[in-house]
N, C-alpha and C positions, 0 to 999 in steps of 0.2 A: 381312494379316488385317484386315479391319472392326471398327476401333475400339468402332461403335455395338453390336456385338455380342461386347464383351469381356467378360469375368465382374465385372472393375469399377464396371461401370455399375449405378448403383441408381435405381430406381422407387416412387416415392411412390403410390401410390395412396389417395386417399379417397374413404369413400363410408359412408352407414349404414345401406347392405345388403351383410349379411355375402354373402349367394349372389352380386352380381355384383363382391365383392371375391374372392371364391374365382376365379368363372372370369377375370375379368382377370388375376390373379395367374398360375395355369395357362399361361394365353396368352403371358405375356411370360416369363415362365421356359422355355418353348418354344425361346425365340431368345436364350438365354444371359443374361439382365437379371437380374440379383436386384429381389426385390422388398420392399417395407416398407409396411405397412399401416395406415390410421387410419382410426376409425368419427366423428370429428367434427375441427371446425376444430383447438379447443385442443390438441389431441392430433396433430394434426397439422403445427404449428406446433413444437411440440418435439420431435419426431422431426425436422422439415427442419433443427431448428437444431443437434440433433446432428449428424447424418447426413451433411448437406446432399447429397439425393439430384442426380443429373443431370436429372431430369426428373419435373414431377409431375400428375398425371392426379386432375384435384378438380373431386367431387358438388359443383352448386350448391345444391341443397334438401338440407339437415341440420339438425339439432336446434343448440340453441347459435346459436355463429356460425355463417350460414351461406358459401356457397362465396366470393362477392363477398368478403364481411367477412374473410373467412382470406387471399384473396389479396393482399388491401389491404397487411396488417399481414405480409404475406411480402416486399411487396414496399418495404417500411417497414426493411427489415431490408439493411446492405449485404452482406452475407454474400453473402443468399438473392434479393436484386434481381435476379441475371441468370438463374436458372434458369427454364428456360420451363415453365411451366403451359399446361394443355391442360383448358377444363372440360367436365362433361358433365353435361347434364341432358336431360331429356325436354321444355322450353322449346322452342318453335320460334318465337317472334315476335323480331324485328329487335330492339325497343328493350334487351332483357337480351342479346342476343349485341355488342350496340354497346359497352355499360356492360362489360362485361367483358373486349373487347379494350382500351377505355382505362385498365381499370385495371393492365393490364400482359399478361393472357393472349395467349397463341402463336393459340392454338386452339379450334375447340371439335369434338365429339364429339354428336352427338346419339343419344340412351337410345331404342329397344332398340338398340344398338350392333353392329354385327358387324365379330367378331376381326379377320379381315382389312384392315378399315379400320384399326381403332384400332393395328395394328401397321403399317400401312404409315404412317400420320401419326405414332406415335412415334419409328419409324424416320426421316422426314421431318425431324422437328423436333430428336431427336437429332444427325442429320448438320448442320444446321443450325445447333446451340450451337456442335458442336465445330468448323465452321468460322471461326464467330465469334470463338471466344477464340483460334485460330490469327491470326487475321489484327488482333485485340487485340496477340498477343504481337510478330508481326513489327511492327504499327505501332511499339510499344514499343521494339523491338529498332531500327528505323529510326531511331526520332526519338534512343535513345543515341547511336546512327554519328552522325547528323548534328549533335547538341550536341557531339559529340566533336569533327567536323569544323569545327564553327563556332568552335569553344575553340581549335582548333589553331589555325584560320587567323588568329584575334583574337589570338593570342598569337606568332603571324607577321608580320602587321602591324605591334603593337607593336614589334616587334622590330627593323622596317625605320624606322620612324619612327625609334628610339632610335638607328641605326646612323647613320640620314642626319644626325640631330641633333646629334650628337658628332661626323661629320665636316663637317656645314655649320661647328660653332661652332669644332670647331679651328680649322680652315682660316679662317675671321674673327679667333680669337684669334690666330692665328699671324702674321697680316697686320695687326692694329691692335698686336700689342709691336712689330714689325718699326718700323712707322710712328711709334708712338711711344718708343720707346728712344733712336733718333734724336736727334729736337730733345732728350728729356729730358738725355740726354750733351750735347750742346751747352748746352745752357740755363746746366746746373747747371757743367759747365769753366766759363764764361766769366762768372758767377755771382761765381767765388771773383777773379777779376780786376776785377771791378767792384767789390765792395766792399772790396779792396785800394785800387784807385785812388780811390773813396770817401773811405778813412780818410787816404790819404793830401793829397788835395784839403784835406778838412777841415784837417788838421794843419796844410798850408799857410796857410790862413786865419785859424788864430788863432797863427800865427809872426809872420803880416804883421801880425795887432790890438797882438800886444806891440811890436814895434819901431816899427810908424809910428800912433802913438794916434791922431794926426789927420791921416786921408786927404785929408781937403775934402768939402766939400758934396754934391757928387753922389754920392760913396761910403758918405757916412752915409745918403744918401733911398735908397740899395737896397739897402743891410743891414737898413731898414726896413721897405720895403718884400718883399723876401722872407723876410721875418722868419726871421733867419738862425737866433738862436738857438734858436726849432722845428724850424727846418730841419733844423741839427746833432742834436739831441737825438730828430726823427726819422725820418731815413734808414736810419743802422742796423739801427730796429725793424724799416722794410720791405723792408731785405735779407734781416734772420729770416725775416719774415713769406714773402719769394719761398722762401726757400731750406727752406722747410716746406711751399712746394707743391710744390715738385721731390721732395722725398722722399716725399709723400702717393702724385704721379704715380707714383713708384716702387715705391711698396707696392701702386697700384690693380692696376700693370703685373703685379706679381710676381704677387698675386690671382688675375689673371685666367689669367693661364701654370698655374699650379697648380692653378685650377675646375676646368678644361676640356684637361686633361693629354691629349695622342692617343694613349696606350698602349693604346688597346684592343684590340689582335690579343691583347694575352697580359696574365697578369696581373704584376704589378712588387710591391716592397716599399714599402709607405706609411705613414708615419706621419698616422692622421687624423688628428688636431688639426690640423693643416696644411691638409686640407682645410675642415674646421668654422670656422678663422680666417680662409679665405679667401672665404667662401662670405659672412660676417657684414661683414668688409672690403665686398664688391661689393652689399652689401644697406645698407649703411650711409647711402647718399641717402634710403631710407625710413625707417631709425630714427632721424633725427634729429628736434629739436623742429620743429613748425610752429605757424599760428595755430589749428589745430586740435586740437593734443594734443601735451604734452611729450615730452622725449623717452624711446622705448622703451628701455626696460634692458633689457641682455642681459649676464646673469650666468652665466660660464664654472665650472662646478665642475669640473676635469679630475682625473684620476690618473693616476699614471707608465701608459703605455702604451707597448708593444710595436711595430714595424712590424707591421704584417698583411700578406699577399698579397691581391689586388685589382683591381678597374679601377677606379682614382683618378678619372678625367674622372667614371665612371658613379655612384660614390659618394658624388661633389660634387654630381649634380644632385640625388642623395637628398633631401642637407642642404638645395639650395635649394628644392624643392618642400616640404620640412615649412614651412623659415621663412616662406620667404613666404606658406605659405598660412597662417600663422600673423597675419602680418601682414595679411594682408588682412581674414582673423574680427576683428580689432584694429578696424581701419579701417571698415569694415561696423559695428559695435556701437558705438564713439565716436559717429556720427551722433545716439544717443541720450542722450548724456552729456555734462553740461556740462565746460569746461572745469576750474572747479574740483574738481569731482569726481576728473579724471583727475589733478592734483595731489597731489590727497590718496590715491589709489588708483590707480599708475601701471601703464602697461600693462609687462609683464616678459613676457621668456620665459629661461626657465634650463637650461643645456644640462648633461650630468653623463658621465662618462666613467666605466667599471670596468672591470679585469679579470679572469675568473675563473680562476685557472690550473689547477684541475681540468677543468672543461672546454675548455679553450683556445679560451674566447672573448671577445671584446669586446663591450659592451655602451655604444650612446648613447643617451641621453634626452634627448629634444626637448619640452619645456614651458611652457607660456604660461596665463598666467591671464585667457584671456578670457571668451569666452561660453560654449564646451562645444560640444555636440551631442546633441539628444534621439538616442533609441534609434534611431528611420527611416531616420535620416542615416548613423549611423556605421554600420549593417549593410550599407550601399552605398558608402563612401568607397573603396574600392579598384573598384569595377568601373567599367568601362569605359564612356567619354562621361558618368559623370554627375557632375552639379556642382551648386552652390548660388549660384554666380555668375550676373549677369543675361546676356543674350546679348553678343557678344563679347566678356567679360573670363574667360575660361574655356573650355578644352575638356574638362576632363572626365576627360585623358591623365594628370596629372603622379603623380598616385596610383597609377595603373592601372601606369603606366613603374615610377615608383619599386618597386612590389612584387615586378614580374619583376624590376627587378635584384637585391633582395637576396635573394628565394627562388630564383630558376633562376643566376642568374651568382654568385652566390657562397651558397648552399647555407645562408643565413641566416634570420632569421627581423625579419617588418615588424608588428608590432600596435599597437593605437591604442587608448588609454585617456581615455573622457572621458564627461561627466556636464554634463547643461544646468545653464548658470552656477555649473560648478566646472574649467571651464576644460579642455583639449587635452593630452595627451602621447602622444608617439610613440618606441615601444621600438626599436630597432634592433640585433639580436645578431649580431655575425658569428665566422665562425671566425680562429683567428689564423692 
């Protein structure tokens, strides 16, 4: 059945002569159109805005507004902007049929009219609309598939990146603990032999000052000369001092095994903290003091937590995408603050742990009081490739990553709370 000829379709007619609104009307009720009638603009203006017919057929010469003026303010209207007007007047010069197609008219009709025409150019222009808004709906309907398309394969991507990234970094972490556990095991063995044969060196040395007081001459210029009694008082210090890098190398080592866990085929039982301390351990070159800014405090509020189920590796890089981008807002806004300042007002970020056991979830809070983010910024911090970084210190990724993992890999929830110069927190909910 021909849509253009269903009982649906409604017909505006104006005009303010009642006899050729009679026989128009006649004519199109002919061919199944309902029809709706107006003897001037204003009245015709709110009938369309009721109604809103499919098609309307408007007298240029009427009292009031005339035909021009009514289609203006129809076409003013987003309702009533797409439906096509058709005018008719007894006008035949060019310069009023020009004015009327730009103000939006389909058509025009010229007065004395006959039926025949005017129902074959309704009919015309009817087929017309209705292909229009079909081929409106499938764009519509296309350009859904294809954002759909594009979201999946953005979120495929992502995916590939995050897959390669966790097995680039195992595979590097797994080969720098290998490489360094190593010498650390050696180091730190033969550590405890040195400063054995140290104490005991020493010991020797002052057995031999009590029994022989005077060596001779040349013994006293190089007890002088290596001015033994620093020496003794500090070699000691710098066996501690080795033997507290070997343990730091041990905690970097353990850190790093722990970051960047490879469990990701399935998920394991994790205690975060563990993560969150390790992620702050391998961040720790940046939060110390420099000649630019004291150092950052990073204040631990933790409560008894649960193991969770997880991917440990992927919920590490969580933690280090919040902080460090934390630090870098730090490092960016210091530029503008003296160093006294940062003294008096140091840069913090406070991390907070809870659990809720009615809902069996875990809840982190990642917090820092630095600059914030106006409203622009933070309705885009998760999407993809964008950043506030200058060209190469930024892709754009770490936020976009971190979201998929905690809403698609673990069924959690990532929101981000912040207010220009009230500083950054970042919610993190997972399940237990």
């Amino acid at each position: 059945m021909d849509t253009t000829q269903s009982h649906s379709t409604h017909i505006l007619l104006v005009d303010d002569n009642p006899t050729n609104l009679k026989v128009l009307s006649e004519a199109l009720q002919g061919q199944g159109w309902k029809t709706l009638m107006a003897i001037d603009g204003e009245s015709a203006i709110e009938q369309a805005e009721y109604a809103r017919p499919d098609l309307i057929l408007l007298d240029v010469m009427m009292p009031g507004i005339d035909g021009f003026q009514t289609c203006e303010k129809l076409k003013q209207n987003p309702d009533l902007q797409d439906v096509p007007v058709i005018f008719m007047t007894a006008l035949s010069d060019a310069v009023n049929k020009v004015k009327g197609l730009e103000l939006g008219a389909v058509d025009y009709i010229t007065k004395p009219f006959q039926q025949e025409e005017v129902i074959a150019r309704v009919k015309l222009h009817l087929k017309l609309s209705q292909l229009t808004l079909e081929l409106e709906r499938r764009v519509q309907q296309r350009t859904a598939e294809l954002e759909a398309s594009i979201e999946t394969l953005q979120n495929t991507q992502l995916q590939l990146i995050q897959s390669e990234k966790m097995s680039t970094l195992g595979q590097l972490v797994a080969g720098i603990g290998h490489e360094i556990n190593n010498p650390i095991n050696f180091v730190s063995g033969n550590l405890r032999h040195i400063a054995d044969y140290a104490n005991d060196l020493l010991n020797l040395v002052h057995t031999y000052q009590k029994h022989v007081p005077n060596p001779g001459e040349a013994v006293d210029e190089l007890i002088e000369d290596i001015d033994l009694p620093y020496l003794a008082e500090d070699l000691p210090k710098l066996m501690d001092s080795i033997q507290q890098g070997v343990v730091r190398l041990r905690d970097i080592s353990a850190s790093l095994r722990s970051f960047a866990r490879a469990d990701i085929a399935e998920k394991v039982e994790y205690q975060i903290h563990d993560g969150l301390d390790s992620t702050v351990m391998l961040l720790k070159h940046r939060l110390k003091a420099n000649e630019n800014h004291p150092e950052i405090e990073v204040v631990r509020e933790y409560r008894q937590l649960p193991p969770i189920s997880c991917y440990p590796g992927q919920l590490n890089q969580v933690f280090m995408n919040v902080i460090a981008n934390a630090i870098d807002a730090f490092e960016e806004a210091n530029q503008q603050r003296s160093y006294e300042s940062l003294v008096e007002n140091p840069n913090k970020i406070t991390i907070k742990s809870a659990v809720d056991s009615a809902n069996q979830t875990v809840t982190v809070r990642i917090q820092d009081n630095g600059p914030g983010m106006p409203e622009h910024v933070k309705t885009k911090i998760f999407d993809q490739s964008f950043t506030t970084k200058p060209v190469g210190k930024g892709t754009g990724l770490g936020l976009a990553i971190s979201r998929q993992i905690i809403l698609e890999k673990h069924c959690g929830q990532l929101e981000c709370h912040s207010e220009l110069g009230q500083g950054t927190e970042f919610v993190i909910v997972l399940p237990i």
